[in-house]
py3Dmol code that shows the C-alpha trace and the ligand (Angstrom):
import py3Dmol

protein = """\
ATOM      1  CA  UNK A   1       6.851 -16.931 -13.958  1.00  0.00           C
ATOM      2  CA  UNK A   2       9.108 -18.275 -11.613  1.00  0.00           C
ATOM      3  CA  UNK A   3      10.389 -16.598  -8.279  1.00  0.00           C
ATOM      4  CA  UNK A   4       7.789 -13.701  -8.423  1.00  0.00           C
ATOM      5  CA  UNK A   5       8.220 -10.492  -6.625  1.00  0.00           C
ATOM      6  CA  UNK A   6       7.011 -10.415  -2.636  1.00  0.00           C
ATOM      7  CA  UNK A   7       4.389  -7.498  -2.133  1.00  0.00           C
ATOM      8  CA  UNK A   8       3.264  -5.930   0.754  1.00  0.00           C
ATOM      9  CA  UNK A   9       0.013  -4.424   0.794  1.00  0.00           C
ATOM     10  CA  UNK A  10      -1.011  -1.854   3.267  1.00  0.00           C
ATOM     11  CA  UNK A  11      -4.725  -0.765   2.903  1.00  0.00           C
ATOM     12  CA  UNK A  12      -5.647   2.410   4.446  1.00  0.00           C
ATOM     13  CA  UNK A  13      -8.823   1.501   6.223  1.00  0.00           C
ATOM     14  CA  UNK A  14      -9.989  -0.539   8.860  1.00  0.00           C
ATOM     15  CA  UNK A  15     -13.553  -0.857   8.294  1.00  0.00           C
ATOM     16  CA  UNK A  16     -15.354  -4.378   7.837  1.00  0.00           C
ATOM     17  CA  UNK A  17     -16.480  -3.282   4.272  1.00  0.00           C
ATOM     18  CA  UNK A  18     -13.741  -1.180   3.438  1.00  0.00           C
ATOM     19  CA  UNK A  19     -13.938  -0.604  -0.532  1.00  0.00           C
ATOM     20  CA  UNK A  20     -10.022  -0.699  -0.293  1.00  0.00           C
ATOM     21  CA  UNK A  21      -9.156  -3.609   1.195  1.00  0.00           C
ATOM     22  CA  UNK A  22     -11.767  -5.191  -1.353  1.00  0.00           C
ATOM     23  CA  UNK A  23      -9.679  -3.626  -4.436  1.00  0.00           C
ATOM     24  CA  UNK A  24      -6.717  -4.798  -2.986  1.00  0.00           C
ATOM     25  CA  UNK A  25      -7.611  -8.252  -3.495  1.00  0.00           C
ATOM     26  CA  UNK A  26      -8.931  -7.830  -6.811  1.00  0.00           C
ATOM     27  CA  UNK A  27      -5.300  -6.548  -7.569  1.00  0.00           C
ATOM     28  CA  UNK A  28      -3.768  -9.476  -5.759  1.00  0.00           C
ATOM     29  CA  UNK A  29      -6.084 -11.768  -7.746  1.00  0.00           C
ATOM     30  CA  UNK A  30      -5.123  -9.619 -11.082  1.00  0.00           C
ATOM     31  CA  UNK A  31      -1.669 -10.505 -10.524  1.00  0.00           C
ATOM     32  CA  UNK A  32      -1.784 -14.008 -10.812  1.00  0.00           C
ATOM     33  CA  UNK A  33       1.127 -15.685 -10.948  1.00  0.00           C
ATOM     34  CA  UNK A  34       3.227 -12.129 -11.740  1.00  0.00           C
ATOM     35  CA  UNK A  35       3.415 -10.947  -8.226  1.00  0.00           C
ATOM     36  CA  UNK A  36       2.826 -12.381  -4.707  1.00  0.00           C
ATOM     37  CA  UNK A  37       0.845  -9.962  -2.881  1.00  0.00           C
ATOM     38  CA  UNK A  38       0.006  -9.895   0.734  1.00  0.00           C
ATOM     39  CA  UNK A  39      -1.902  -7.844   3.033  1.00  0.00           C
ATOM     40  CA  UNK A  40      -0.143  -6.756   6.208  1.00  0.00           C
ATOM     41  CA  UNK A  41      -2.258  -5.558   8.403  1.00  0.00           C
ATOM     42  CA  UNK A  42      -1.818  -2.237  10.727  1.00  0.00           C
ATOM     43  CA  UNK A  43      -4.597  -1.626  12.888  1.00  0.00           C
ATOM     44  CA  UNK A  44      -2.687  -2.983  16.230  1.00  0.00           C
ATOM     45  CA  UNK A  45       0.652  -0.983  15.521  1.00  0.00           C
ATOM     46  CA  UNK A  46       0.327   1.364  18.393  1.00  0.00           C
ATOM     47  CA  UNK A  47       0.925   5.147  17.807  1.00  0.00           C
ATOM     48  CA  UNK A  48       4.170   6.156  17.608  1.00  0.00           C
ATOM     49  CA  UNK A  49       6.361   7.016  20.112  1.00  0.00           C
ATOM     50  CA  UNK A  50      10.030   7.935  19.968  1.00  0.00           C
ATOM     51  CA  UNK A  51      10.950   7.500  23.501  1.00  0.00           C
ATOM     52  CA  UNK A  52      10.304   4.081  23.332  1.00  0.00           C
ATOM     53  CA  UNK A  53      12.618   3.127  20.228  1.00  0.00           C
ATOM     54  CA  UNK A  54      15.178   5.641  22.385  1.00  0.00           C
ATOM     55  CA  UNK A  55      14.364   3.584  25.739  1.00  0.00           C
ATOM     56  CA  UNK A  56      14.973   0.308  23.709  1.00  0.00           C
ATOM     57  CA  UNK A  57      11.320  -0.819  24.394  1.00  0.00           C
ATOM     58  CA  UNK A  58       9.326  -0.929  21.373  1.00  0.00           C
ATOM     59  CA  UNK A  59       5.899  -2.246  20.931  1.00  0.00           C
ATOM     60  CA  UNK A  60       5.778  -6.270  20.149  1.00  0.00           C
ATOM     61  CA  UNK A  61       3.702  -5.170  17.606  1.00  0.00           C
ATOM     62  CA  UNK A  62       6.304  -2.664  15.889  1.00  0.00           C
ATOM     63  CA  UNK A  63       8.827  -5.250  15.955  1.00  0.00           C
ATOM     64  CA  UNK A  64       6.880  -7.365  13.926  1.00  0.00           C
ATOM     65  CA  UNK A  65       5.739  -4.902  11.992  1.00  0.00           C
ATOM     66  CA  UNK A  66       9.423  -4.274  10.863  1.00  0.00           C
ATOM     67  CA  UNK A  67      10.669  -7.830  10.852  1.00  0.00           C
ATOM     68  CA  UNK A  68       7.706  -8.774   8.409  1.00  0.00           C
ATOM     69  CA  UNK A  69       8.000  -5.877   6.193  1.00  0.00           C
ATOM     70  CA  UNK A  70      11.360  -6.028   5.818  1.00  0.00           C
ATOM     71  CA  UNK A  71      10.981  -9.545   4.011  1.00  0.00           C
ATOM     72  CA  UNK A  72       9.413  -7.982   1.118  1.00  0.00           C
ATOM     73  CA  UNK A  73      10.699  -6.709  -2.325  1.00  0.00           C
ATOM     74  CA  UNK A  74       8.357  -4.861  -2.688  1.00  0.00           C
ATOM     75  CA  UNK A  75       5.403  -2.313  -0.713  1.00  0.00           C
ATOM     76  CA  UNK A  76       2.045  -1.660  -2.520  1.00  0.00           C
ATOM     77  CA  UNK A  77      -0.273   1.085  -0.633  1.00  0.00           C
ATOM     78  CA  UNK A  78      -4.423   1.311  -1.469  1.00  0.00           C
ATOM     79  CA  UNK A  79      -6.179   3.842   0.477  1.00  0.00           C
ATOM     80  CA  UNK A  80      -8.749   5.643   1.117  1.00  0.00           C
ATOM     81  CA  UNK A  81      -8.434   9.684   1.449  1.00  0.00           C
ATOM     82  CA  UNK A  82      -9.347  11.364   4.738  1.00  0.00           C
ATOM     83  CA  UNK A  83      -9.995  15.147   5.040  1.00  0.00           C
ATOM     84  CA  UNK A  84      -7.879  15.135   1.441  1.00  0.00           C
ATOM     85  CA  UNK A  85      -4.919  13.404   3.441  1.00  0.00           C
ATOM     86  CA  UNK A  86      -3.215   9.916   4.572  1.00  0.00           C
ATOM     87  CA  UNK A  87      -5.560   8.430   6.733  1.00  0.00           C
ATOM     88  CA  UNK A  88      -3.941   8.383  10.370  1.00  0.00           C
ATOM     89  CA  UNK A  89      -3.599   4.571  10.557  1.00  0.00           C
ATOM     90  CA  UNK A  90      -1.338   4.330   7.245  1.00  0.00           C
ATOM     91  CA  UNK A  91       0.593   7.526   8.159  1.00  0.00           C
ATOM     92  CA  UNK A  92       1.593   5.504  11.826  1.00  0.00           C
ATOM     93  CA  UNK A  93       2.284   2.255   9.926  1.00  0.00           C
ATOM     94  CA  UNK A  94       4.666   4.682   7.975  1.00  0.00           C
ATOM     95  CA  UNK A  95       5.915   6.368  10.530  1.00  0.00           C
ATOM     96  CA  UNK A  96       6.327   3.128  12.858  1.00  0.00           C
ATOM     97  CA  UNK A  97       8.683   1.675   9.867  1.00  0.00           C
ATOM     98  CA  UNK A  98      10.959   4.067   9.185  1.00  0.00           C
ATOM     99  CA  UNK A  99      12.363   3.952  12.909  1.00  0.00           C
ATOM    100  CA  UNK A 100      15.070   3.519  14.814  1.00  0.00           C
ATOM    101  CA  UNK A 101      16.931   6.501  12.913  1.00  0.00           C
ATOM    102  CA  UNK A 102      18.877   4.609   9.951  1.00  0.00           C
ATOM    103  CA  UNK A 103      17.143   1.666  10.242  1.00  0.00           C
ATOM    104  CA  UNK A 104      13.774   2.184   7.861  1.00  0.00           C
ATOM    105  CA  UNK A 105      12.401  -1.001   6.432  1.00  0.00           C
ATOM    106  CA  UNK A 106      10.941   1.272   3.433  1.00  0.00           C
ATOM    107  CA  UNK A 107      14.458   2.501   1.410  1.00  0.00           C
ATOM    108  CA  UNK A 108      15.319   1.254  -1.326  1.00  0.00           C
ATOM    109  CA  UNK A 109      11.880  -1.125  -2.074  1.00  0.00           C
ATOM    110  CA  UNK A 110       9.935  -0.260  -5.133  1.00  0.00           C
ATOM    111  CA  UNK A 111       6.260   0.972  -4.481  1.00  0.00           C
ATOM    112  CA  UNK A 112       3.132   1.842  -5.881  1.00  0.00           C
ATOM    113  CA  UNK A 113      -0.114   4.275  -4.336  1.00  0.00           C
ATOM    114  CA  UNK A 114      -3.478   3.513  -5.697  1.00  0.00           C
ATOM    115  CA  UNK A 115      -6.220   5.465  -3.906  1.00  0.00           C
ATOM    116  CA  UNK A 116     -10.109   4.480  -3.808  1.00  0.00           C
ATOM    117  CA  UNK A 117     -12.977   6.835  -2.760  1.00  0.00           C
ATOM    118  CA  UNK A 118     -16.472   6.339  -3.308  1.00  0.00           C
ATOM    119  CA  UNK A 119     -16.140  10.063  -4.474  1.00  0.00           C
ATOM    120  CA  UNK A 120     -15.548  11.726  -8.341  1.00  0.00           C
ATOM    121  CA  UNK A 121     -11.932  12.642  -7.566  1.00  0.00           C
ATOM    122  CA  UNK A 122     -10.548   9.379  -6.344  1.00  0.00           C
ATOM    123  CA  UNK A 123      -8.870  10.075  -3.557  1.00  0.00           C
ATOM    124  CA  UNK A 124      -5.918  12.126  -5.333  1.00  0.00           C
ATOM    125  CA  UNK A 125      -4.927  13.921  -2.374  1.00  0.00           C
ATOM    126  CA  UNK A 126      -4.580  10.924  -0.279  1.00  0.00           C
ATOM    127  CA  UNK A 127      -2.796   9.778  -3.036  1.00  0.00           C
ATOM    128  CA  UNK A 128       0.039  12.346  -3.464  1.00  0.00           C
ATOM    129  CA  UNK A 129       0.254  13.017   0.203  1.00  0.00           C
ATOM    130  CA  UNK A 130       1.848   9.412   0.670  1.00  0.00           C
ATOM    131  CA  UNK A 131       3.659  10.207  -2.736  1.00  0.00           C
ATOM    132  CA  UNK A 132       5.190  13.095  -0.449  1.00  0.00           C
ATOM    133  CA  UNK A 133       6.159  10.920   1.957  1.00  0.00           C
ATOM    134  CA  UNK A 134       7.893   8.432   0.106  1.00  0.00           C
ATOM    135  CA  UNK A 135       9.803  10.305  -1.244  1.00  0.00           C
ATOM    136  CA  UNK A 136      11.503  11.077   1.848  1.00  0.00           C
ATOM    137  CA  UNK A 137      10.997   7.336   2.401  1.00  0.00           C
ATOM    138  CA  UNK A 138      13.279   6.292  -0.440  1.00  0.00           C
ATOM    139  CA  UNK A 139      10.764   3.836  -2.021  1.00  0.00           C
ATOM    140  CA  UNK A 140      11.068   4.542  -5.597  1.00  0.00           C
ATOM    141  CA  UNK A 141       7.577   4.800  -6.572  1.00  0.00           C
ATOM    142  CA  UNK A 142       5.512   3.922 -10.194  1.00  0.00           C
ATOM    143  CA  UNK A 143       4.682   7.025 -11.593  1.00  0.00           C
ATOM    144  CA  UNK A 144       2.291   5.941 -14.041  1.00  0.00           C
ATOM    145  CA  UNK A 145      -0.318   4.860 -14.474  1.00  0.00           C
ATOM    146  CA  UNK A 146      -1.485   7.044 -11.355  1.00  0.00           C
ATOM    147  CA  UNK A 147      -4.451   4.812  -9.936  1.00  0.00           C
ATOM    148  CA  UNK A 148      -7.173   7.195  -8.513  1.00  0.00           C
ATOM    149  CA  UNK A 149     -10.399   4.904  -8.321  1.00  0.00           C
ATOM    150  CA  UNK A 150     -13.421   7.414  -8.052  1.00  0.00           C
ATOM    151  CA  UNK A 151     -17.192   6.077  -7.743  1.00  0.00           C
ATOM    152  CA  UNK A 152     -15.860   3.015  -6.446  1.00  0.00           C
ATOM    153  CA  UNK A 153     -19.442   2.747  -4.771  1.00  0.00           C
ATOM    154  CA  UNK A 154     -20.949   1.661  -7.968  1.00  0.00           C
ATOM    155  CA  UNK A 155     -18.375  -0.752  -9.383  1.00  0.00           C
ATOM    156  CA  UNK A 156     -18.009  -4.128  -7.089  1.00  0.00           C
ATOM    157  CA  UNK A 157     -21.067  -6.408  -6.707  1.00  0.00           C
ATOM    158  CA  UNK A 158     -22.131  -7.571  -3.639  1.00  0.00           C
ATOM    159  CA  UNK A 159     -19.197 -10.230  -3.117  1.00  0.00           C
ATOM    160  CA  UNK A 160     -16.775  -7.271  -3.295  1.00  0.00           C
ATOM    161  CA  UNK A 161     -15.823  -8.375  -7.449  1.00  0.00           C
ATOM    162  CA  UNK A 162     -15.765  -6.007 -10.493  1.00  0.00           C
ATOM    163  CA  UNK A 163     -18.563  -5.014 -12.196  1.00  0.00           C
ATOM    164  CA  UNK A 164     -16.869  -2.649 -14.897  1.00  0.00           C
ATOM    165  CA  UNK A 165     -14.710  -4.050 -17.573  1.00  0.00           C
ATOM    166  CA  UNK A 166     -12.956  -1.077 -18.211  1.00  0.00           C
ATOM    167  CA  UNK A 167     -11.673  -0.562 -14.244  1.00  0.00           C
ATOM    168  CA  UNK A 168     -10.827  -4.051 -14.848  1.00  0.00           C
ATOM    169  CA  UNK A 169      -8.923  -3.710 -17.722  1.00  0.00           C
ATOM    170  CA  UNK A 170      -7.235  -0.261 -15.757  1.00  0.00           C
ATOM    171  CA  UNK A 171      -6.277  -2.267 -12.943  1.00  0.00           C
ATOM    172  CA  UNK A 172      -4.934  -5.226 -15.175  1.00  0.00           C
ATOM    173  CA  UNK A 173      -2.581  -2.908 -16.858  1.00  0.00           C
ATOM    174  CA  UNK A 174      -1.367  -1.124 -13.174  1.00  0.00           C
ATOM    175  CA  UNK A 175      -0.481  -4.621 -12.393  1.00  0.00           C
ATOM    176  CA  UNK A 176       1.221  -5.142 -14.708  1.00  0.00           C
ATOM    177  CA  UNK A 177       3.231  -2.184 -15.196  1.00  0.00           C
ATOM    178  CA  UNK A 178       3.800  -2.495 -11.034  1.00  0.00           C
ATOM    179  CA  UNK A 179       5.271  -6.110 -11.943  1.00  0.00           C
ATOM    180  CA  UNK A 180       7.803  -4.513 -14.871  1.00  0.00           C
ATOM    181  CA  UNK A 181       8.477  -1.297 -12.204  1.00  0.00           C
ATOM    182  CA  UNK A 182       9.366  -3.773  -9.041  1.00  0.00           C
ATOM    183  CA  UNK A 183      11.589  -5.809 -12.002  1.00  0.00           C
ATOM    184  CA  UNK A 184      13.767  -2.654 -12.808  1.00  0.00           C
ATOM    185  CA  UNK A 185      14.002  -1.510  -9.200  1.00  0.00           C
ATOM    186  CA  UNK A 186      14.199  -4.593  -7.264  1.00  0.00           C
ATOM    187  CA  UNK A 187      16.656  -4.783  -4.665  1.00  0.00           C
ATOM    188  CA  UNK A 188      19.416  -7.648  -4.990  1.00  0.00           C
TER     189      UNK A 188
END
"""
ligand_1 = """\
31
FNR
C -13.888 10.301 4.454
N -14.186 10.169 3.112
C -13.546 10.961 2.175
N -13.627 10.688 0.833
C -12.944 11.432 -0.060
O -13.007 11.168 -1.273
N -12.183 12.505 0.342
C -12.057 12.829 1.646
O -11.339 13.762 1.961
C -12.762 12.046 2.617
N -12.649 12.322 3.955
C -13.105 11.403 4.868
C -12.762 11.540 6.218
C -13.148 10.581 7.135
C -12.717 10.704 8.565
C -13.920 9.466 6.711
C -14.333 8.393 7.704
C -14.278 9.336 5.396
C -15.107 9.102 2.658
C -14.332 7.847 2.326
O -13.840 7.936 1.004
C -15.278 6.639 2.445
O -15.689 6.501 3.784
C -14.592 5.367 1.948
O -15.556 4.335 1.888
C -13.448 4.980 2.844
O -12.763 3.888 2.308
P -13.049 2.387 2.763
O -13.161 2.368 4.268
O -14.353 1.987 2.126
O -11.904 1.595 2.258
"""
view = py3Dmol.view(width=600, height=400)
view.addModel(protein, "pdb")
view.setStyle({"model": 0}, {"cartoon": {"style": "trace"}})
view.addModel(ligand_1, "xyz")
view.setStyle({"model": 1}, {"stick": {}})
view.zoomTo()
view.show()
């Protein structure tokens, strides 16, 4: 296909071995030639602070942020779930992107949440947590297939690829419905 979509992926963890960051390469290697996905990272986005968008002295780091997000069609989200919620580091990168007041990099770009927990219930209320939030966000967001990945613990080998066919096949289809979503939504 030519001229495919630009997506941002922001995984939720920071860990070496995170499980997530691992799925979110088997999606960007499930999407082929259908969508360009591309981690941006946000572990150095320092916590947010108001007074310093209001002093006219952001970060380095959030102005990059913005800059580089802002370049995207598209915004793609795989986390974990901490304490049933957002984990803190995604929340920030959230919160650092919808500032100045009027100026969020997030409206208007189509989305999609898919959680991952070693755990049975797949980090769902990670999951609609950051649905909550996008909402408010304006990123029209893929309502199905919802993506919780439970038990993720027992389906990647040891080089972080997919041992179960029928996750595979699950995650195949997300893509894909992601890549028809971002089509109907996209900006421009
Ligand atoms: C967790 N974990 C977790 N799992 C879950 O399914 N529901 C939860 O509410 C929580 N809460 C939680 C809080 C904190 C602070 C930590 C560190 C962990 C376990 C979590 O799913 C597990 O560590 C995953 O491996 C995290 O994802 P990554 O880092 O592998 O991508």
């Amino acid at each position: 296909m030519s001229n495919p979509a630009s997506v941002a992926v922001f995984v939720g963890s920071l860990r070496k071995a995170s499980f997530n960051r691992k799925v979110a390469h088997i999606l960007a290697g499930l999407a082929g030639d259908s969508l360009n996905l591309e981690i941006v990272e946000i572990g150095d986005l320092p916590l947010y602070n108001q007074d310093l968008d209001d002093e006219g002295t952001p970060p380095v780091a959030w102005t990059a942020f913005r800059e580089k997000v802002k370049a995207f069609d598209a915004v793609l989200f795989v986390t974990p779930e901490y304490n049933r919620s957002v984990p803190a580091v995604l929340k920030n990168a959230l919160d650092v992107g919808s500032r100045p007041y009027g100026q969020s990099v997030w409206s208007g770009k189509p989305g999609a949440v898919v959680s991952v927990s070693p755990g049975a219930i797949g980090g769902f209320g990670a999951n609609h947590h950051l649905r909550q939030s996008l909402v408010f966000l304006n990123v029209p967001t893929l309502q199905q297939p919802e993506a919780y990945v439970g038990g993720i613990g027992k389906l990647l080998d040891d080089e972080g690829r997919l041992t179960n066919e029928g996750t595979r096949n699950f995650l195949a289809g997300f893509v894909s419905d992601f890549a028809a979503w971002i089509a109907a939504n996209r900006k421009g």
